[in-house]
N, C-alpha and C positions, 0 to 999 in steps of 0.2 A: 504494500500500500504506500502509497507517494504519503512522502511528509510536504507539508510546508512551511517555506521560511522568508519574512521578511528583513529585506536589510536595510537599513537606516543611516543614511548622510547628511550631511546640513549642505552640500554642496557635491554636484555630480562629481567636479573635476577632481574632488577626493578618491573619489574610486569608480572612477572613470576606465584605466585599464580593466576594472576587475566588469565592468560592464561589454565593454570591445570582448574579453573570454566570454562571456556566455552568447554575447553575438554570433561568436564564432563556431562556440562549440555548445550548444544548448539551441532547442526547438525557440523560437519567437512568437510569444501567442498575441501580445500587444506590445505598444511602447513600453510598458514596465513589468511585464509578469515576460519569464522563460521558466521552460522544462528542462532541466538537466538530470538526467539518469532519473533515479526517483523522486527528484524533489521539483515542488509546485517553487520556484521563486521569485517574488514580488520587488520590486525597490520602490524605496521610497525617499525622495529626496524633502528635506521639511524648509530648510532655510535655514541664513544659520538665527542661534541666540536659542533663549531659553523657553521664553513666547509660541516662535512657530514651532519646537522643536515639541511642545507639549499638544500645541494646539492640533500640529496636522497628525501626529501619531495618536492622540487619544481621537481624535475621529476614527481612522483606519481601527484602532481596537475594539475600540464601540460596535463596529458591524461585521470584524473577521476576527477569528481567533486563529493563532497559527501554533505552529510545532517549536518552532525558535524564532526569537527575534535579534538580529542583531546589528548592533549600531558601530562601527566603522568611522574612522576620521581620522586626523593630525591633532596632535597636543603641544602643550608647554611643559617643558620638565621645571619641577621646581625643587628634586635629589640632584643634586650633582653627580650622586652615583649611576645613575642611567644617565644612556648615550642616545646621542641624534642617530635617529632615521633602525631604535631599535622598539617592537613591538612588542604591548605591555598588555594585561588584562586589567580593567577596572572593577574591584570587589567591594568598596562600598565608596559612596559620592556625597558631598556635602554644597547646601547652596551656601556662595561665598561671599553672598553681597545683601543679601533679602536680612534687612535688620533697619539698625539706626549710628548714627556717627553721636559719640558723647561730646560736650561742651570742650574738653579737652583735646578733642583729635580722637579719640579709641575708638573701637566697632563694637559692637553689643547684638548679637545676631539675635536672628525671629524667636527663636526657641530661650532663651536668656532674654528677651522680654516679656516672656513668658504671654506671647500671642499664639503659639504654636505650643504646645505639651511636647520633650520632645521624644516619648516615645507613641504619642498616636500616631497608629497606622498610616501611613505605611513606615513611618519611621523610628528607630529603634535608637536610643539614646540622643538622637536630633541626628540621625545619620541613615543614610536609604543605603541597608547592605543586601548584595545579590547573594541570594540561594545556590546558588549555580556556581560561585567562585569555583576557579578551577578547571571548567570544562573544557578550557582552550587547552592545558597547557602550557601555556605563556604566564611569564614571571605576574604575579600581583603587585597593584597599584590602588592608592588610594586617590580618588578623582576632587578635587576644588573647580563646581561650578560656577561660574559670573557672569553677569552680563558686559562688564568693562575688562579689557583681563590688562594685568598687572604688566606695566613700562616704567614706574619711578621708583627708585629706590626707596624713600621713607614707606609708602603705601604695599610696598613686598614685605620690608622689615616687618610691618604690620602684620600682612598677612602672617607671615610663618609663623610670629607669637601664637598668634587665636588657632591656629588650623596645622596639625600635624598632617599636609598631606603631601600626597608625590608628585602631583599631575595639574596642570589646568584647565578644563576645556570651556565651550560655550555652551554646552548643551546636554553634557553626561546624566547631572540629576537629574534633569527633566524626563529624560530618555527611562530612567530607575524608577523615578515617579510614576511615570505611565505607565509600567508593564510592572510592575508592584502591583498597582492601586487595580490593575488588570488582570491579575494571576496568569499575566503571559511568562515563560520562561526568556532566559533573556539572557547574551551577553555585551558586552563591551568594550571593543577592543580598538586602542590607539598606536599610533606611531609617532614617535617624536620631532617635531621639525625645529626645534627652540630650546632652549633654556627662559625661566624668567628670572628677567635681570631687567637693567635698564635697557631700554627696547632698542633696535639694532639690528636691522633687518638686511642687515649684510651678513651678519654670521648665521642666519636661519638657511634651513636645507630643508625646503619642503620636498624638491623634488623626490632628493631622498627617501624622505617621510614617506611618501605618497607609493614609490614603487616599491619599500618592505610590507605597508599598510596591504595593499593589493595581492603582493608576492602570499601573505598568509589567509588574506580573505579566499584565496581560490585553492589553496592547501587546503582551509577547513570546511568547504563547501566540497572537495575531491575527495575529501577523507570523511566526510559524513559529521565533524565534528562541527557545535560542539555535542 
């Protein structure tokens, strides 16, 4: 019996080669669903940021359920221990901006204003962690979502205070949010094109990013994983 699996970008030309592969080698039933071997696969490109990232995947959930979902992109490293253009798993996400700034300069998130509880569902300690860690294979990472991502130094210092995480993206939580609050299974797998530091778009290596990002999306679609 065919499974199906949707995949998830904020932006085609993320994973753009891993659509030219199914072109090539998978049935074309429309502009965004192919057959490859047994699986039904859909893409789904949302936009990026946190808004359409929730708004067009919790539609799609709302009227399909699928077998896996999963969400694909480039990141910001914020461990110096990981390297540019190598591919991570996200095992749990946190949003990194949705709070308040104190009279002093500090951040005070949603959950410490206590607006959010922060283990009501879907969140467990003010943090959306996947069930599924693990299913890649690929090393785990902890995801910081934003809507502004981090270019000056005082406001990274910041961040790293409040937030023990590894990763940056624009749109991870959202993505855990949806298919949480969904009971869809789910993974999440980034590739790095960045460090965050003071912004500096000379030493970023998307392309990189983009063709290991790709190189394993079509490994774990060849290999049935996750």
């Amino acid at each position: 019996m065919n499974t199906n699996w949707l995949i998830v970008a904020a932006t085609a030309a993320e994973i753009q080669p891993f659509i030219a592969y199914l072109s090539e080698n998978a049935t074309r039933r429309d502009e965004m669903h192919y057959v490859f071997g047994d699986k039904n696969i859909t893409i789904l490109i949302t936009g990026v940021g946190l808004t359409q990232t929730a708004y067009h995947l919790g539609a799609v959930l709302a009227r399909q359920s699928f077998d896996w979902v999963v969400n694909a992109g480039i990141a910001g490293a914020i461990k110096r221990d990981l390297d540019i253009g190598q591919v991570v798993e996200v095992s749990r996400e946190t949003f990194g901006d949705t709070g308040a700034e104190t009279a002093t300069g500090s951040y005070i998130d949603i959950h410490e204003m206590e607006l959010i509880p922060p283990d009501v569902p879907p969140f467990l300690g003010g943090e959306l962690i996947s069930p599924h860690a693990g299913a890649t294979g690929l090393p785990l990472v902890k995801g910081l979502s934003v809507n502004k991502v981090h270019g000056y130094l005082p406001s990274i210092t910041e961040m790293m205070i409040h937030y023990d995480a590894d990763i940056e993206t624009m749109e991870g939580a959202a993505f855990f949010y949806a298919c949480l609050s969904a009971g869809q299974p789910f993974v999440q797998i980034r590739s790095l094109s960045n460090y965050v530091e003071p912004r500096d778009r000379s030493k970023w290596n998307i392309p990189l990013a983009v063709e290991t990002l790709n190189a394993k999306l079509i490994e774990l679609i060849q290999e049935a994983k996750p």
